[in-house]
C-alpha positions in Angstrom: 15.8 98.1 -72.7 13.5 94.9 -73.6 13.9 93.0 -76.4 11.5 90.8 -78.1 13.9 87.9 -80.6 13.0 85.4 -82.3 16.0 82.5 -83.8 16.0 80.3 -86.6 18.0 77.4 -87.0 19.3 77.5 -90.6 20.6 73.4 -91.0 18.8 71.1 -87.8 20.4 67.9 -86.9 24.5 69.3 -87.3 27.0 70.2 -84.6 27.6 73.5 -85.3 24.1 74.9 -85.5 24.1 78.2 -87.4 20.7 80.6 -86.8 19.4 83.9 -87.6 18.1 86.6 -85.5 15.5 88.8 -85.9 13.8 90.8 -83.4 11.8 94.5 -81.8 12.8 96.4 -78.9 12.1 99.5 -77.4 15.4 101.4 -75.4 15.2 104.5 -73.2 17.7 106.9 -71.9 18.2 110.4 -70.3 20.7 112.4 -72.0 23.7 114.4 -70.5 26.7 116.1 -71.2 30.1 114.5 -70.5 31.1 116.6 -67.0 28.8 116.3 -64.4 26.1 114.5 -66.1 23.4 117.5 -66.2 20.6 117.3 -68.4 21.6 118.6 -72.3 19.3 122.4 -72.7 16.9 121.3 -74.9 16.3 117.7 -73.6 15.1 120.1 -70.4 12.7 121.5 -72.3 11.6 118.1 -73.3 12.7 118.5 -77.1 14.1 115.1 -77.9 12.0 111.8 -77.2 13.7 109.8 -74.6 12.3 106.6 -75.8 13.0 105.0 -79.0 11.6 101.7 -80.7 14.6 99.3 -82.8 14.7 96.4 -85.0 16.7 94.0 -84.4 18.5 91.5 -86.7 21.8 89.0 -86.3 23.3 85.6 -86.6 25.2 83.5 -85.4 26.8 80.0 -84.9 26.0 77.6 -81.9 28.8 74.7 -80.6 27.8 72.7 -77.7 30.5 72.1 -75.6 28.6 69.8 -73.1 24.9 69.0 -72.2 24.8 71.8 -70.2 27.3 74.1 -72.1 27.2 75.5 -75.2 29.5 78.3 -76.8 27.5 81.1 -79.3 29.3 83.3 -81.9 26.6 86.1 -82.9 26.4 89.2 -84.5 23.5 91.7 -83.8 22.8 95.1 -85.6 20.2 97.5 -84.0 18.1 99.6 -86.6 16.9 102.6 -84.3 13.9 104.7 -85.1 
């Protein structure tokens, strides 16, 4: 999987810094069945695309703890094409 986000900080200059998310990223995977992990029938044939492009887009809220710590509440939801 790789990811390409971007974040926007909605109110600068507070403690709690809430942002948005938006971003691209492109996932791939092999299917399989559940026992034995073998190949689904048609993915052998090479039906299915194993790759997949998705959009990404989230918020969240950012609390730093310390100058080297911070604590992040986000949400993401993956569109998937």
């Amino acid at each position: 999987m790789v990811d390409l986000v971007a974040r926007y900080v909605l109110v600068p200059g507070i403690r709690a810094r809430p942002f948005l998310t938006a971003g691209i990223g492109l996932l791939s995977f092999n299917t399989s069945n559940s026992s034995g992990y073998a190949p689904l029938p048609n993915n052998i044939k090479g039906e299915y695309s194993t790759t997949v492009a998705s959009v990404i887009l989230g918020g969240g809220v950012r609390l730093p703890l310390s100058r080297r710590l911070d604590l992040v509440l986000q949400a993401e939801r993956r569109l998937v094409f």
